[in-house]
N, C-alpha and C positions, 0 to 999 in steps of 0.2 A: 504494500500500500504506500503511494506517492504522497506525501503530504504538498497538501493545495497551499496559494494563498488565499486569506481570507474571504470567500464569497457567501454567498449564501450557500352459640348457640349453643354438661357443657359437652359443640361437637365439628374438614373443610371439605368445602364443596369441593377444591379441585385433588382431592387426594388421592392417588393408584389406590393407596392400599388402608386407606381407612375408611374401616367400614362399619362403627357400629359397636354394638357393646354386647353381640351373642354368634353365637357359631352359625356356619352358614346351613340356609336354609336347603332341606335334602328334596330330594325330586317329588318323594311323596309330599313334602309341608307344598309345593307348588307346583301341581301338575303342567304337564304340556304338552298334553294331547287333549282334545274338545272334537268328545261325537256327536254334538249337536251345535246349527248354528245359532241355538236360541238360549245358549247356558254358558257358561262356565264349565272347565273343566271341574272345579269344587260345587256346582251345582247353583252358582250365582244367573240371576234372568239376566241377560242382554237386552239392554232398554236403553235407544236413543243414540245418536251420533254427536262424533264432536272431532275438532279440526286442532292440532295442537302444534306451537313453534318448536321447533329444534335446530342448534345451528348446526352450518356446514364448517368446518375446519377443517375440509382439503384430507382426512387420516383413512378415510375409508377408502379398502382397495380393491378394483374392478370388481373381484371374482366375490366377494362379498353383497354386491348390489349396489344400490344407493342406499342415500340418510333417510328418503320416504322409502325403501319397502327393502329392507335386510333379515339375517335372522332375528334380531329385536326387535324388528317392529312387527314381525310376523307374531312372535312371541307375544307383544303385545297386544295384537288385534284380536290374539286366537284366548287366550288369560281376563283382559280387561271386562267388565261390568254393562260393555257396551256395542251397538253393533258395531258399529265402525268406526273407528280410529287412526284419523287421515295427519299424516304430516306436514305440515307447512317450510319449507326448507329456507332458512337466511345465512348468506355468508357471514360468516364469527367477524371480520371486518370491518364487514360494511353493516355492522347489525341495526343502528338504528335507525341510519337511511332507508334502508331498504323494511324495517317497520313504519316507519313514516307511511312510505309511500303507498304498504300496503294497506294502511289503515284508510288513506286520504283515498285509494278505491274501494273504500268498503269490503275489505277482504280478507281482516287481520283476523289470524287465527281465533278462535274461541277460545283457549287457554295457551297465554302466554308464558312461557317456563324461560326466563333468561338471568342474566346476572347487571342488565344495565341499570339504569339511572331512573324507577320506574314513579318519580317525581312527575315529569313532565307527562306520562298518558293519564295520570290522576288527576291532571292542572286541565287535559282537554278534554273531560269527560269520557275518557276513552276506557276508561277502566270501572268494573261493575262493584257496587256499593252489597260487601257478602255482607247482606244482614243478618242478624238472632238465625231467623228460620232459614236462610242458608246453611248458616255454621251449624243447625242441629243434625244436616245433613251431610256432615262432614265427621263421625263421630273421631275415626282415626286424627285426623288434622288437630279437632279439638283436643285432644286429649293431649300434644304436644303445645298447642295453646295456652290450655288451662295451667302446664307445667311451668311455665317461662313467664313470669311477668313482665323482663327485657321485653320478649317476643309480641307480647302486648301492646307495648307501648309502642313499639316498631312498626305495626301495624295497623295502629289505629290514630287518626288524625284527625280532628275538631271534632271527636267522638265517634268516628267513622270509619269500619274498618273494609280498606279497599284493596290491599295486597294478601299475598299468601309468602307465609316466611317461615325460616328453620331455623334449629340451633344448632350448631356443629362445633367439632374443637377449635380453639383459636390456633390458626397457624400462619407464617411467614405466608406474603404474595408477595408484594416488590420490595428489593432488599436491596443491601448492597455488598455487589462480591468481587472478592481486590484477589490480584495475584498475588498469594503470600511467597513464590519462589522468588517474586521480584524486590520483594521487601527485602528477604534475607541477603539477595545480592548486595542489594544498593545499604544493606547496613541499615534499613528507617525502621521507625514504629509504626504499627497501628494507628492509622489518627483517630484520635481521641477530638480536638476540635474545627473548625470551618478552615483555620488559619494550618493546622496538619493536615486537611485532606488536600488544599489546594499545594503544600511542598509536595506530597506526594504524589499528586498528580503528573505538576512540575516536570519533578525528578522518574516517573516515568515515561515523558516525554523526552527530555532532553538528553537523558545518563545512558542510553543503547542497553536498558533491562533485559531484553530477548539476545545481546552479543552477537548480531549477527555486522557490526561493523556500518549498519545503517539507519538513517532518522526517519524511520520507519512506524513508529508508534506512538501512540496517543497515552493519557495518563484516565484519562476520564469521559463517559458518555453524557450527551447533553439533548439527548432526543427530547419528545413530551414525555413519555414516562421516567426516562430519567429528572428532567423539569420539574414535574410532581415530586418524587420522593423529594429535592431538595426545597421544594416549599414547603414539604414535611417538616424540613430542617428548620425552618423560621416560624412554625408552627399553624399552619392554615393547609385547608386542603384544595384542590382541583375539580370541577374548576368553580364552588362557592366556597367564595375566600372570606369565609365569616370562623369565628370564631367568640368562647364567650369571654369577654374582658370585664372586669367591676361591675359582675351581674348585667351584663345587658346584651345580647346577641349583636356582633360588632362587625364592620365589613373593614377589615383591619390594613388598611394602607400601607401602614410603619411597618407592618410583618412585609408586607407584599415589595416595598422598599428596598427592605434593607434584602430580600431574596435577589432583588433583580439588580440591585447592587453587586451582591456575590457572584450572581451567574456572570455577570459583564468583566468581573475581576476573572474568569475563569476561561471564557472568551479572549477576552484581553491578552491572557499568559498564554493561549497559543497551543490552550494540553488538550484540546477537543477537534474535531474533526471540521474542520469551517465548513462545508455541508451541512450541519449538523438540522441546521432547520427545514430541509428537505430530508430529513431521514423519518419516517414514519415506524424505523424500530428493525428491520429488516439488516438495515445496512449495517449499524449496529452491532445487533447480530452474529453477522457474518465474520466484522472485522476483530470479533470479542474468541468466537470459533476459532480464528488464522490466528489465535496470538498477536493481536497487536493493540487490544485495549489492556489499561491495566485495575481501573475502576468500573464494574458496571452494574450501574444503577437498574433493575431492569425484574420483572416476575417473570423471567422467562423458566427459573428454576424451581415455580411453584405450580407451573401449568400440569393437570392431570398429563402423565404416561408424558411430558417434554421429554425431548432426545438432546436435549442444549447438553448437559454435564457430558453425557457420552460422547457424544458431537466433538465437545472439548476435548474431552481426554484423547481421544483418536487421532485428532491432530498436534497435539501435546503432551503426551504421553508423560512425559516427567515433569510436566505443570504441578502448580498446588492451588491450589483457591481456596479463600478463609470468607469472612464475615465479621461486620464489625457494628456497631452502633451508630446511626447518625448524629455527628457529631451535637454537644452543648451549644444552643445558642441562650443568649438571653431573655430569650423568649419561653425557655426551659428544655426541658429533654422529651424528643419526639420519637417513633419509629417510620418506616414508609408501611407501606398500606398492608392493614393486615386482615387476614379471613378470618370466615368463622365466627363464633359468639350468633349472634340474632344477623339474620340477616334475609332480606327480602328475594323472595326467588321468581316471583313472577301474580300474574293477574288474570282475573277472569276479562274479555271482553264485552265492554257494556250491551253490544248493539248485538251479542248471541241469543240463536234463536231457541233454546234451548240450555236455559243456565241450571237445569238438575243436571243434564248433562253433564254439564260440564263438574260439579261439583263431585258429581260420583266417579268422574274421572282423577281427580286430585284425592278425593277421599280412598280412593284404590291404591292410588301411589302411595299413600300414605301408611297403610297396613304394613306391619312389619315385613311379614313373609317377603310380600312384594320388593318394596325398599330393597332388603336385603338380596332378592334375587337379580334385580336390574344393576345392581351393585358388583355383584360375588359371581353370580352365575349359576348354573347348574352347582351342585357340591362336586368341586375336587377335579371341574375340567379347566377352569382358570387359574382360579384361586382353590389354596386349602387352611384352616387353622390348624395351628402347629399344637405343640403339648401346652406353650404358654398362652395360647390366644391371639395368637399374630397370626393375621390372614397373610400367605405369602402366596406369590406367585407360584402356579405348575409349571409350565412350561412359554419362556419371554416370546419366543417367536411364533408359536399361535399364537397367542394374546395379539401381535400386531396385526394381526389378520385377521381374527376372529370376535377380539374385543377391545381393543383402545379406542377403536372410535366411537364406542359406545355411552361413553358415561352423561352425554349430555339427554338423555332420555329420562334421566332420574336426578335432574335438576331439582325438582319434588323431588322431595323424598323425606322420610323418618328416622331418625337419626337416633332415636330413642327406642331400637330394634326388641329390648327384654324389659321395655318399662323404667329401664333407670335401674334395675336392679341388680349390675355386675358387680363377681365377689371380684373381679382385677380392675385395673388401672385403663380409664377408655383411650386413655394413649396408649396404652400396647398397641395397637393396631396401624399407630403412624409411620411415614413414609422411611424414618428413619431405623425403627425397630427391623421393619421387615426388609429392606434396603440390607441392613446390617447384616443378616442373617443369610446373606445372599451367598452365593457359590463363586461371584463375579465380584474380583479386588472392585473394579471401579465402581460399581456397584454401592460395595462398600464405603468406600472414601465419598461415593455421595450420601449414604445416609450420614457418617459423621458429620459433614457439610450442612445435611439438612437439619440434623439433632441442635446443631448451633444457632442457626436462624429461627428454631422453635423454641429455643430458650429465651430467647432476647424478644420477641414480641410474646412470651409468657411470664415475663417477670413482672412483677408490681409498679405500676404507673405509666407502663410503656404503652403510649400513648399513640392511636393513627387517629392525627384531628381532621380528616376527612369524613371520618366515617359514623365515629361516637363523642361527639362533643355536644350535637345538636341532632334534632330531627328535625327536618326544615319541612312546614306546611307544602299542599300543592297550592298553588295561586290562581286566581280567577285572569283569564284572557288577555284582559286588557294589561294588566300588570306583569305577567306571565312575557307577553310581549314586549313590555318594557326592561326583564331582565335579562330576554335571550339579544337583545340588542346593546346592553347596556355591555352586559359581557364579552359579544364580542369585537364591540368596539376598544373594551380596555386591553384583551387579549391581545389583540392585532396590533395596537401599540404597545406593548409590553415587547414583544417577540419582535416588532422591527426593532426596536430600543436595541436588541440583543444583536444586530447586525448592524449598530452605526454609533461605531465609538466616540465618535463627538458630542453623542445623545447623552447626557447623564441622567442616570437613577434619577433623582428631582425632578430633571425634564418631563421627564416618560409619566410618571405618577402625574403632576400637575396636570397633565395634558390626559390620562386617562379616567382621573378623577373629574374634568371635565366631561369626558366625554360621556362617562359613567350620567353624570346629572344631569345632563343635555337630553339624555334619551328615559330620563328617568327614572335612575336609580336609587335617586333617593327615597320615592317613595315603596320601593321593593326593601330597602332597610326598616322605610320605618315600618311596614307592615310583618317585616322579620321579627324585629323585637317589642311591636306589640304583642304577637303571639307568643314569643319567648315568655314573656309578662306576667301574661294569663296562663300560662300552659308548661312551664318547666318543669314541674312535678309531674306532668304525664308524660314529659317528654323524655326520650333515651338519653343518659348520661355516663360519662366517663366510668362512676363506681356500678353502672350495670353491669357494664363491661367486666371490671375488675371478679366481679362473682363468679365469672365462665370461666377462670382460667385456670390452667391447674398444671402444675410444674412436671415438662414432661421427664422422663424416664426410661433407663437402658434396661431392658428386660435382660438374664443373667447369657441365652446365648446370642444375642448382638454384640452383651460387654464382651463376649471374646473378642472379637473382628473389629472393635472399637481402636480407632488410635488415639482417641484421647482419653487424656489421665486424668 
């Protein structure tokens, strides 16, 4: 790589191998075969049709089918409570464009199952208001409901509850992971704060950490996701840049400041790829893969069944890669985004013509057996539990063929598989236990890798102010419209700022704070923290969070394979 001159819930959803807190379910707990098209293999009536999202992520290969009719979804067609069970396919990408557009022709799925931002189909009516006599017809859903008061409050907004949500472990999503081979070269520490990670960066640019005799490499990623986690750092998240300051829900400037301050200081020093604002995360990626990043900021290592670590190690064979905290600002001590705890997984559509339907399709997902089997699989042809409770892999390369691409189907799902009543630890089951345990060194060196990143967004206070600081209302239209303009009017000044050194920090703010009020942003504040006002006691807070978490742990054979002490 040529460097340019500068141009332009407690329980996670994306986890392989957790799955829950009971043994997997055997072929008889979940029949699959159906001699009738009018029953259930268990004897349930088939009543009613329903249309449901699931993304595409490009995993599924030819001989498998497609995302609309594989052996899962067959599975599901022939299993489910209902006649028919039609997939609506969205590229994982392009996910909310292409929900837009299918809504604005009238054609969005009946049940929405995604992991996006599902504020704004709330704000357009676009999402169905589950009332009492819905949710009596969801006994499974409720009963992980009734369990989670988080999950409560998560889902229910000016008294009104319009989402469907789960509790899962809290685990690492975007993180940040440094070459520790290049640390021990170049003799640095760990950075500990803003002013350490930018020497290290630095000095992975400039010092030739990979020896190959060329100015070849970069120190640090600076895509959007990376951009996010280090707003993380100044304490605000992406892209509603509130936060609570002296009680009052706050659209915090000074945080946003002093971020775009640092990011232009890191620009400036030359340790990022000057593309970087045309990198949508791919390029990234790529250049992280080849050895030649030395910071990257990025969830590519939390993605279900990701092939990044491998990927790595294959072209790096004697690499190391560590994990570190994002650094202290003054603002206090943050993490980048983390899963897991209460978290919204998707919605009914309002305009369905058929919302038992739909609800008996979520209420299905919901049943343990199921959950578990859309999970695990048949017993013992994917996955199997070991003597300690660790669901591990059978065999990795069916699995690519036959099951990676399937976990987005059980976005639903019940996470609370024996009621809450395991005599072990619900992290046995996490990526790194079973990783550890694995047959494949790399394998292993990723679960230690991953045991690291689950420690540091399960300790006390570690904090993702994206996600649990606030529960922000949906907004009526007119205002609604006034934030998505407001936003990206400050946006787009923010990110030119980042491509024109003459711009200073002060500049960019003054002028995006402008532009923020111009288009009407101040009355989307003042309607934030009116609601804050009136409603912070129902609203999700930091210490909900803190109640989900639970310090994970090396079951006795991982700690063989473990390299750390």
């Amino acid at each position: 790589m040529k460097k340019k001159s500068r141009g332009l819930v407690a329980l996670s959803l994306v986890m392989a191998v957790s799955v829950g807190l009971t043994a997997c379910s055997s072929s008889k707990d979940v029949p699959t075969k159906n001699d009738s098209a009018k029953t259930t293999p268990d004897g349930q009536v088939k009543k009613g049709k329903v249309t449901v999202m699931v993304y595409d992520r490009g995993l599924i290969p030819a001989s498998e089918g497609t995302y609309e009719n594989n052996r899962w979804t067959k599975w599901i067609q022939e299993n489910a409570p209902l006649e028919e069970v039609k997939f609506i396919v969205v590229p994982r990408t392009e996910a909310v464009q292409k929900m837009n557009m299918l809504f604005a022709a009238g054609e969005g799925p009946d049940v929405v199952a995604n992991y996006e931002d599902l504020i704004p189909f709330i704000s357009k009516g676009q999402a169905l208001e589950i009332t009492d006599d819905l949710l009596a017809k969801m006994p499974n859903y409720k009963m992980v409901l009734d369990k989670y008061p988080a999950l409560q409050k998560l889902t229910t907004v000016n008294g009104k509850r319009y989402t469907i949500g789960t509790v899962s472990p809290v685990s690492p999503n975007h993180t940040a992971v440094i070459r520790a081979d290049w640390l021990e070269k170049l003799n640095l520490p760990m950075p500990k704060t803003p002013e350490d990670l930018l020497a290290v960066a630095k000095a992975f640019t400039e010092k030739d950490p990979d020896g190959n005799g060329k100015n070849d490499t970069y120190g640090l990623t600076l895509n959007q996701d990376s951009q996010r986690v280090l707003s993380h750092m100044f304490g605000f998240g992406n892209p509603d840049k509130y936060a609570v300051v002296d009680g009052k829900l706050t659209y915090v400037w000074d945080r946003i400041q002093d971020w775009l301050k640092y990011s232009k200081q890191i620009v400036d020093a030359k340790v990022v790829d000057p593309d970087f604002l045309l990198d949508k995360g791919d390029k990234a990626l790529t250049d992280f893969i080849n050895g030649k990043i030395g910071i990257f900021l990025t969830g590519k290592f939390s993605q279900l069944n990701s092939p990044t670590f491998v990927n790595f190690k294959k072209a790096n064979p004697t690499a190391k890669l560590d994990t570190f905290d994002l650094p202290v600002t003054k603002y206090g001590s943050f993490e980048g985004y983390v899963n897991g705890g209460p978290s919204g997984v998707g919605f009914i559509n309002a305009t369905t013509k058929d919302p038992d339907a739909a609800v008996r399709y979520i209420n299905w997902l919901n049943d343990p057996k199921v959950s578990d089997y859309l999970v695990n699989g048949p017993d013992g042809v994917y996955k199997k539990r070991d003597s300690e409770g660790t669901v591990v892999v059978v065999d990795p390369e069916k699995n690519k063929i036959e099951y990676d691409y399937a976990a987005d189907y059980s976005i639903i799902r019940n996470f609370q598989l024996d009621g809450g009543a395991a005599t072990y630890s619900p992290l046995a089951n996490e990526y790194y236990n079973s990783y550890l345990k694995s047959s494949d060194p790399i394998l292993q060196e990723f679960g230690d890798l991953y045991f690291k990143m689950a420690q540091i967004v399960n300790k006390p206070n570690a904090i993702d102010p994206r996600k649990w600081q606030q529960t922000l209302p949906a907004l009526a239209s007119d205002t609604l419209l006034k934030k998505t303009n407001g936003t990206k009017a400050v946006d787009d000044i923010l990110l030119k700022s980042l491509a024109q050194p003459n711009v200073t920090a002060e500049k960019a703010i003054a002028d995006a704070k402008e532009a923020w009020k111009k288009a009407g942003g101040e009355d989307v504040d003042a309607f934030y923290n009116d609601y804050y006002q009136k409603n912070k006691a129902k609203m999700l807070s930091t210490e909900d969070f803190e109640k989900l978490k639970l310090a994970p742990e090396l079951l006795p054979l991982a700690k063989k394979n473990s390299k750390i002490k």
